[in-house]
C-alpha positions, 0 to 999 in steps of 0.5 A, spaced: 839 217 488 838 224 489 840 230 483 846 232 488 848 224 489 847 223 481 851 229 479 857 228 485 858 221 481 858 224 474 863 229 476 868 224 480 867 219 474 870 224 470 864 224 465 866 229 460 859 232 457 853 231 462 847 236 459 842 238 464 833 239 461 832 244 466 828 252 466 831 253 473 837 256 471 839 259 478 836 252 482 841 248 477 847 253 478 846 253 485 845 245 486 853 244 481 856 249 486 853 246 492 856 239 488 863 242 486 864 245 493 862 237 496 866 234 492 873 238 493 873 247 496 878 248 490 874 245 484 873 251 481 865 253 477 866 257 470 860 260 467 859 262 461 853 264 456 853 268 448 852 276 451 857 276 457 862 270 456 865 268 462 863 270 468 866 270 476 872 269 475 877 276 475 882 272 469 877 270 465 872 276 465 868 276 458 872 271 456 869 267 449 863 274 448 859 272 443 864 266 441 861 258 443 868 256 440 873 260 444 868 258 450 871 251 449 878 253 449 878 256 456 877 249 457 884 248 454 888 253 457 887 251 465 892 248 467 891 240 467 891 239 475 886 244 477 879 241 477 874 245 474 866 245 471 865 249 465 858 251 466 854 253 460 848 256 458 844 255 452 850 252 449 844 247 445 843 251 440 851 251 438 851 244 437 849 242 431 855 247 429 860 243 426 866 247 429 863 246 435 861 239 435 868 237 432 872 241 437 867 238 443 869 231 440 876 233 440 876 235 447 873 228 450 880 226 451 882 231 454 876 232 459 878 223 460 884 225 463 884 230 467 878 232 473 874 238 467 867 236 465 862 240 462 856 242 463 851 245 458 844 248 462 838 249 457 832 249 457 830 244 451 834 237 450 838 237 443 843 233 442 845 231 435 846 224 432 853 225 433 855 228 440 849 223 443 854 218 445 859 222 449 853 227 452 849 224 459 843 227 459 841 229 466 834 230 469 833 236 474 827 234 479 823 241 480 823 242 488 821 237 493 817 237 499 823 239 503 826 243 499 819 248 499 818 248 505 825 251 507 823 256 501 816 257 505 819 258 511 824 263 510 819 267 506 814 267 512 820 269 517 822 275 513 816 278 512 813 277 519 807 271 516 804 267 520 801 261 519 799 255 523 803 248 522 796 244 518 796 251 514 804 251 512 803 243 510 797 245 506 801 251 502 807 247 502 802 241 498 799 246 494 806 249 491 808 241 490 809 242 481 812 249 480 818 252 480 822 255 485 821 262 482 814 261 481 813 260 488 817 265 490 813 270 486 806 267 488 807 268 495 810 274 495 803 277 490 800 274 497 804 277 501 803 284 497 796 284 497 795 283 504 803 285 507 802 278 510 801 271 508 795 268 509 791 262 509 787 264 503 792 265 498 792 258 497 787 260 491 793 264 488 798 258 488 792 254 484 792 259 479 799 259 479 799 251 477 794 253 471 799 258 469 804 253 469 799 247 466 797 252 461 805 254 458 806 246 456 801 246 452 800 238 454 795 237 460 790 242 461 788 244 469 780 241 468 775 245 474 771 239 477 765 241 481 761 235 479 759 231 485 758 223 485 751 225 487 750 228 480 752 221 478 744 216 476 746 210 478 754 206 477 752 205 485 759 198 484 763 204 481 760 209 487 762 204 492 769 202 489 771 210 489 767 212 496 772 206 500 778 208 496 778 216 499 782 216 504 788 211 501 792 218 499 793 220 506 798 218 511 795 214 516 794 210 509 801 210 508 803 208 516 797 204 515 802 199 509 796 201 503 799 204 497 797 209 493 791 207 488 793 207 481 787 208 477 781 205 473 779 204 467 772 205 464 770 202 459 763 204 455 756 205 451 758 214 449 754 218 453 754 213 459 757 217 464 765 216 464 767 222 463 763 226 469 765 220 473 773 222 473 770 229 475 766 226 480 772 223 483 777 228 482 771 233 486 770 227 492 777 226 493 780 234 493 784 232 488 787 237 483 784 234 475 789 234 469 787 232 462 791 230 457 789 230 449 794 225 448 794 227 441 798 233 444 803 229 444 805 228 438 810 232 435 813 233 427 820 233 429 824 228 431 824 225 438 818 231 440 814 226 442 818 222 447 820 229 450 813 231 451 811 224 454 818 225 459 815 232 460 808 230 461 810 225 466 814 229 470 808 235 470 803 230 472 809 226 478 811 233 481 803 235 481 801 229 485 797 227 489 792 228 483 788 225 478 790 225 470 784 224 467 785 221 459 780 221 455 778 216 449 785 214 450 783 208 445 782 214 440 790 214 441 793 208 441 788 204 436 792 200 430 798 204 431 802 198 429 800 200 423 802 207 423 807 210 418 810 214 423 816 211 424 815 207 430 813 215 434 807 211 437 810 205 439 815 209 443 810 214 446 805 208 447 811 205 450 813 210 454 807 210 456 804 204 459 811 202 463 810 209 466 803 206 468 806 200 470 812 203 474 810 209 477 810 209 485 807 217 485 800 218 487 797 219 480 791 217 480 789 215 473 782 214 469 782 212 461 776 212 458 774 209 452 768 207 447 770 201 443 775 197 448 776 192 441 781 198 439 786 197 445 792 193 445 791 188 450 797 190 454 794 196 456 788 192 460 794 187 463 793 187 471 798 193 474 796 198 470 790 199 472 787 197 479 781 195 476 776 196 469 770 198 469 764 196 464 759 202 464 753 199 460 746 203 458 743 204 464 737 199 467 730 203 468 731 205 475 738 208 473 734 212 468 730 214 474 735 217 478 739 221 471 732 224 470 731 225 478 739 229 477 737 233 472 731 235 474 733 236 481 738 242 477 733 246 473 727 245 476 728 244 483 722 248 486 717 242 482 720 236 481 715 232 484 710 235 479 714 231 473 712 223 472 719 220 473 718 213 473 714 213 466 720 218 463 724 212 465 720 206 462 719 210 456 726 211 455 729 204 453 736 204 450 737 211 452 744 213 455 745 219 459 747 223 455 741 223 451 736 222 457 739 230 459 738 232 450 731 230 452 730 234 458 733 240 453 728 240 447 723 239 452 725 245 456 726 248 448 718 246 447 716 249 453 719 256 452 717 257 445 709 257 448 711 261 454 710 256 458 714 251 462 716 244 460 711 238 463 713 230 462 709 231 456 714 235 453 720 230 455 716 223 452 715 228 445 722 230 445 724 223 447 719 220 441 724 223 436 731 222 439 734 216 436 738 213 441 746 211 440 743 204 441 739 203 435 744 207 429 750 203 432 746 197 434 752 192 432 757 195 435 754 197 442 752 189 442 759 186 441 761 191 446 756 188 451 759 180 449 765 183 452 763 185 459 759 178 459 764 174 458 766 176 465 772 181 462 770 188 466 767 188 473 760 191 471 759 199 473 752 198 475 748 194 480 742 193 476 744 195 467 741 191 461 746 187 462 746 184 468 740 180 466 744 178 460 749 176 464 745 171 467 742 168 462 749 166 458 751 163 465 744 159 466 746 157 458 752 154 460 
């Protein structure tokens, strides 16, 4: 059911209070109006806000300046038979009054029995204990494809622009996830600097988005210029992602497929999982979101679950993209026990039934270090469309990490260092130290002015100790995991692979 539909059945149901969560003030105004007049030409709008009272109406001119209270018994002087909608903006802030509140629950009968509702815009949900039961919260959508197309459309014909269809989608699919306003303004500062909108903008729609990203303080927009060919190794999570680059599109839709739900990756610290959702976001040409998810967490009551409302709504309108949460077992581990009141079981709540449910083309990638730590219902079937182990990688994927690394500083003389014995002399090394070592043997180099050889590389790798040996317990309980067959494994050919089929020659 659409906004419109949703608030035409309040409305017509005389539904006394309804609050509507918006920042488009001028949008939602437009969609009530377009609502009053559907559901009857003689449904009157009445406007208020605290500076200029009531507004549009000769009578009722000014009517309730500066006073929330006399605003309310407007309500009470129109006459019984004459349909109306009070509209009133930034009345949030008066509830906790309580003159307000009382005079709003002294109200409810009137408002039951005759065709009057009020409407309270705001750009922040608050509602007191006391008025939750009589108040109906509303979300209002940001704009959807049709609705921007309309808008773009009407931009371009009024200031001469041309572009073609596939450019006009492009924009359209770009401006998906901004307000109605910001998109206005971002074509209009195309439109400035050249006189005309051309295709090349585009890149000022992106920079409106990370505006946007940046003010709620909750996702941040992440650049991914890292390739799957920056990735040594993982070839099984390669060849997974390289098969599923096409299913956001719509001859994947006509085609009956529906959109991937995202993959967890599961692992060693230091093993890749973090550059792998870069890498993704960069080959499937999909905006990356990062969420801390402890950002989520707020110290007023009921913050928390708005902010995850919030951070779904940004990630849902901004779609198709990729959501990246890193370590999300550093989130969610023990919350049973937490004394917060019962604020992390409703966010992780929240949470995994949004993953579970949702039918928008977010991309979800988790990562996590110690899996043990999860609750077992976020790596139930349906969250995820498959959970990946990336294990230590085998000498031949330590091979190509040096190969990768090497290749970006010292692409002139690559074949001048020895790969293969850096990778056999590197056992239980991740990547992320294989690339430290590539680091203090290129600090080596430079302090005797000169350049750093594959000596240098073995004498840094002789005094790094690896993740594997300090937590060695740890690493091997998270190995147990993935060879009970509990994760499909990230790599062809890892240090586990062996140790799978010999558990399975023992049993």
């Amino acid at each position: 059911m659409s906004f419109q539909e949703e608030l035409s059945l309040l409305v017509r149901s005389r539904y006394p209070l309804i609050y509507i969560p918006t920042r488009e003030e001028e949008r939602a105004e437009g969609a009530i109006a377009a609502c009053a007049e559907d559901i009857g030409g003689n449904r009157a709008v009445y406007t208020w806000d605290y500076v200029d009272g009531y507004q549009g109406n000769p009578t009722d001119n000014g009517f309730g300046r500066r006073n929330p209270l006399q605003a309310l018994e407007l309500i009470e002087k129109i006459p019984a038979s004459a349909p109306a909608i009070f509209v009133l903006r930034d009345f949030h802030r008066f509830l906790d009054d309580i003159a307000i509140s009382r005079k709003l629950r002294n109200l409810l009968k009137l408002l039951k029995s005759q065709p009057k509702n009020i409407i309270i815009l705001s750009a922040e949900l608050t509602i007191p204990g006391e008025l939750s039961n009589i108040i109906t919260v509303l979300e209002f959508p940001l704009p959807d494809a049709n609705e921007i197309r309309t808008e773009v459309e009407r931009l371009l014909c009024a200031t001469g622009s041309t572009l073609s269809a596939s450019d006009i989608d492009e924009v359209i699919r770009s401006c998906q996830g901004l307000a109605l306003e910001r998109i206005r303004r971002v074509l209009a500062r195309g439109i400035a600097a050249h006189g005309s909108f051309e295709p090349g903008d585009i890149d000022l729609i992106l920079e409106e988005k990370q505006q946007t990203i940046r003010q709620t303080q909750i996702l941040e927009f992440y650049p991914a210029s890292e390739k799957i060919s920056d990735i040594g190794g993982l070839d099984n999570l390669k060849d997974w992602l390289i098969k599923r680059g096409g299913a956001f599109s719509e001859r994947a839709r006509q085609y009956g497929l529906p959109h991937p739900r995202g993959l967890m990756l599961v692992g060693i610290q230091g093993t890749g999982k973090s550059l792998s959702a870069k890498a993704i976001a960069h080959h499937w040409h999909l905006p990356l979101l990062r969420l801390d998810v402890g950002r989520l967490f707020g110290g007023l009551v009921g913050e928390s679950e708005s902010r995850t409302r919030q951070m779904i709504q940004l990630a849902e309108a901004l779609a198709p993209c990729i959501l990246w949460i890193d370590e999300i077992d550093k989130a969610f581990a023990g919350f049973d026990s937490r004394g917060d009141s019962g604020t992390t079981s409703r966010v992780f709540g929240t949470f995994i039934t949004w993953l579970a449910e949702k039918a928008s083309p977010v991309f979800v990638v988790a990562t996590a270090n110690n899996i043990q730590a999860l609750p077992p219902e976020m790596l139930r079937r349906g969250r995820f469309d498959e959970i990946f182990f990336v294990g230590l990688p085998s000498q031949e994927e330590r091979e190509a990490i040096f190969s990768v690394h090497l290749s970006r500083l010292r692409p002139h003389n690559l074949s001048s260092y020895d790969l293969s014995r850096l990778a056999y002399e590197t056992p239980d090394f991740s990547g992320a130290e294989i690339e430290q070592s590539i680091i203090e043997a290129m600090h080596i180099g430079f302090s005797q002015n000169r350049d750093f050889t594959s000596d240098d590389v073995l004498e840094a790798v002789s005094q790094i100790i690896p993740l594997a040996r300090t937590a060695q317990q740890q690493i091997e309980a998270l190995q147990d995991w993935a060879a009970a067959g509990r994760a499909r494994l990230a790599s062809r050919q890892t240090s586990l692979t062996d140790r799978i089929e010999r558990q399975r020659k023992d049993k």
